[in-house]
C-alpha positions as CSV (number, residue, x, y, z in Angstrom):
1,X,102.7,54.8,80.8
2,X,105.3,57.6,80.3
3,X,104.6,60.0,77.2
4,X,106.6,62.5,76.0
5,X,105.0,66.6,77.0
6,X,103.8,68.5,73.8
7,X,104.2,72.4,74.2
8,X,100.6,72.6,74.7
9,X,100.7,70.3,77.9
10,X,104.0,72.5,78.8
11,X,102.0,75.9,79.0
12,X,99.4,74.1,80.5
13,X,101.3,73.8,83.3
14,X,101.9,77.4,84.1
15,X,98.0,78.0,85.2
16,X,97.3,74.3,87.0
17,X,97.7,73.1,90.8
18,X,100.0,70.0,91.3
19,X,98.3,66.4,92.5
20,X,99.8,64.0,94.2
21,X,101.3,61.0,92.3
22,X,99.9,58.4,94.7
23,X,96.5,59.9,94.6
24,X,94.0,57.3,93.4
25,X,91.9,60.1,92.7
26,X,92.5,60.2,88.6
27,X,93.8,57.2,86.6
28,X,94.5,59.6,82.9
29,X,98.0,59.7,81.6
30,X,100.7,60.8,83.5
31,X,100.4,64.3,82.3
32,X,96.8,64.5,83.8
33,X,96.9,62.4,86.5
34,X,99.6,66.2,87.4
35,X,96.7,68.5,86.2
36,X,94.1,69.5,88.3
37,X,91.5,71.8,88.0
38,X,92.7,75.1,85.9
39,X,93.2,78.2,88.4
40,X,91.0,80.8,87.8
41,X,91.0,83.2,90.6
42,X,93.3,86.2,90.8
43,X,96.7,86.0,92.5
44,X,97.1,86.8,96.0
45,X,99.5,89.7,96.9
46,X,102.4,88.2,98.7
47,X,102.5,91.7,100.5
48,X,99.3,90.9,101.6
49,X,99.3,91.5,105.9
50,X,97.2,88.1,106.5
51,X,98.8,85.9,104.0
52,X,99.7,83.0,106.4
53,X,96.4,83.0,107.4
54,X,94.5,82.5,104.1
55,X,96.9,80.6,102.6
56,X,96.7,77.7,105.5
57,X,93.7,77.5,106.7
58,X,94.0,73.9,108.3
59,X,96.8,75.3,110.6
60,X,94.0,78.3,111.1
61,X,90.6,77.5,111.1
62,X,89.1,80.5,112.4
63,X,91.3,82.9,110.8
64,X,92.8,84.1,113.3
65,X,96.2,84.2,115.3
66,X,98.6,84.8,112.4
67,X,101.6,86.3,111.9
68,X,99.8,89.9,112.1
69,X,97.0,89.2,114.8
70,X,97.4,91.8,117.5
71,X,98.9,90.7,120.7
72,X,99.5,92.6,124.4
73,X,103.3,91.5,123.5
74,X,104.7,92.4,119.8
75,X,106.5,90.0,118.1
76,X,109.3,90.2,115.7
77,X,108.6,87.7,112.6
78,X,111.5,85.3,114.0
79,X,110.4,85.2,117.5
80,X,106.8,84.6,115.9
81,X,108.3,81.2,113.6
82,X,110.0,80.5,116.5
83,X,106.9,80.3,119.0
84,X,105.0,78.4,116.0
85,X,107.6,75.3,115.2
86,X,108.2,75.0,118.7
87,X,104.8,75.2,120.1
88,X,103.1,72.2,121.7
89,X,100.8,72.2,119.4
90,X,102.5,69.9,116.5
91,X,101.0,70.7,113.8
92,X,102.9,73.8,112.8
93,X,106.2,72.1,112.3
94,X,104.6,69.1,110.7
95,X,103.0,71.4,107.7
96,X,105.9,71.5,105.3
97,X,104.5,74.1,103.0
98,X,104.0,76.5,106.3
99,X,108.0,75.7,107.1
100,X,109.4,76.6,103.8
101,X,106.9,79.4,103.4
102,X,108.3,81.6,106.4
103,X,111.4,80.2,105.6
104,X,110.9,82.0,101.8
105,X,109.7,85.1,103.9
106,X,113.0,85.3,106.1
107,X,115.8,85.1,103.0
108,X,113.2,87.8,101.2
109,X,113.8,89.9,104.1
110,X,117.4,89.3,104.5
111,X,117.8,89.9,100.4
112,X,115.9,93.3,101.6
113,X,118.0,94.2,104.0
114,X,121.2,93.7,101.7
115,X,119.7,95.6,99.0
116,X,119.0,98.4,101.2
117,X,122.5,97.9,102.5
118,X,124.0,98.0,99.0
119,X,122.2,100.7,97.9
120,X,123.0,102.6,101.1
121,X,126.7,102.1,101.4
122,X,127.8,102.9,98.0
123,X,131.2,105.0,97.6
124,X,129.8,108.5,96.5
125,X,125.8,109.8,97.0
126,X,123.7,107.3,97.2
127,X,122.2,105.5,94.4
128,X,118.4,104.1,93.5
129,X,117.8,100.8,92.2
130,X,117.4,101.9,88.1
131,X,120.5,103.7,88.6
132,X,122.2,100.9,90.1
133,X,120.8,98.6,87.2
134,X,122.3,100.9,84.2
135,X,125.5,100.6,86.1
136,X,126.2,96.9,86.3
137,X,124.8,96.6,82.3
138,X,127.9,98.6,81.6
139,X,130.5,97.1,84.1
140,X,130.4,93.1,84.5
141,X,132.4,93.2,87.7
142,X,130.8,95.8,89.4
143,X,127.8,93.1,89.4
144,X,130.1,90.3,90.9
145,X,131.5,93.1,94.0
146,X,128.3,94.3,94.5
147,X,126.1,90.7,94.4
148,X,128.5,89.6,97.1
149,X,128.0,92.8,99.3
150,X,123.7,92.4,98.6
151,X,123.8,88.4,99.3
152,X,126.2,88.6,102.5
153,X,122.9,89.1,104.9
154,X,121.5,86.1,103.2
155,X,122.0,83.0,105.6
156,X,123.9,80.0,103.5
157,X,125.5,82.5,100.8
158,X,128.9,81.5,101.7
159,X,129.2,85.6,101.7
């Protein structure tokens, strides 16, 4: 049965996890069987060193071995994704959330790098990002220039 979302159930939504449609687990309406229990812990910092390794602890079960664990050779973050998808050991490239979360954690450190370029490379002294900010309020086009000079280290920006 398909009801329509009152603005209650709408801000609900901002502090709840997501369930599986097919889960057999609640039989409510449709806008509980997508509630589960209400978050109450505080957010992680996605700055956090050991993030990967809290945040999947099926792919790491004794906590260790993560993006940050120290190893006789140092790896860059792209040779470390690399070795993970194409290890022998499957289950690493078959987690989807663990793909698309190193694959957040590359275009947030290509976006970065293009701001640091941007703010770098600017005709004239260079600028911070506040100053930056009251410029492109006042000029539209400056915005357009200098989104396409911040987004060309982005893979797929067509920059």
């Amino acid at each position: 049965m398909v009801e329509e979302a009152t603005d209650e159930d709408i801000l609900g939504f901002q502090s709840y996890t997501i369930q599986n449609m097919n889960s057999n687990l609640n039989k409510g309406s449709d806008i509980q069987q997508y509630k589960m229990t209400h978050v109450r812990e505080d957010p992680l910092d996605n700055r956090q060193m050991h993030l990967d390794v809290m945040c999947f602890p099926t792919l790491f079960p004794t906590g260790r071995f993560g993006e940050y664990h120290p190893r006789p050779v140092n790896l860059n973050l792209a040779e470390y994704i690399k070795s993970r998808i194409l290890s022998e050991d499957s289950r690493y490239r078959l987690c989807h959330s663990y793909l698309f979360y190193y694959l957040r954690i590359k275009q947030i450190k290509e976006l970065k790098g293009g701001i640091f370029k941007l703010l770098n490379t600017v005709k004239g002294p260079s600028m911070t990002a506040a100053q930056f900010v009251d410029q492109v309020k006042t000029n539209g086009e400056l915005l357009e220039k200098r989104l396409c000079t911040m987004m060309n280290t982005v893979r797929g920006s067509n920059q």
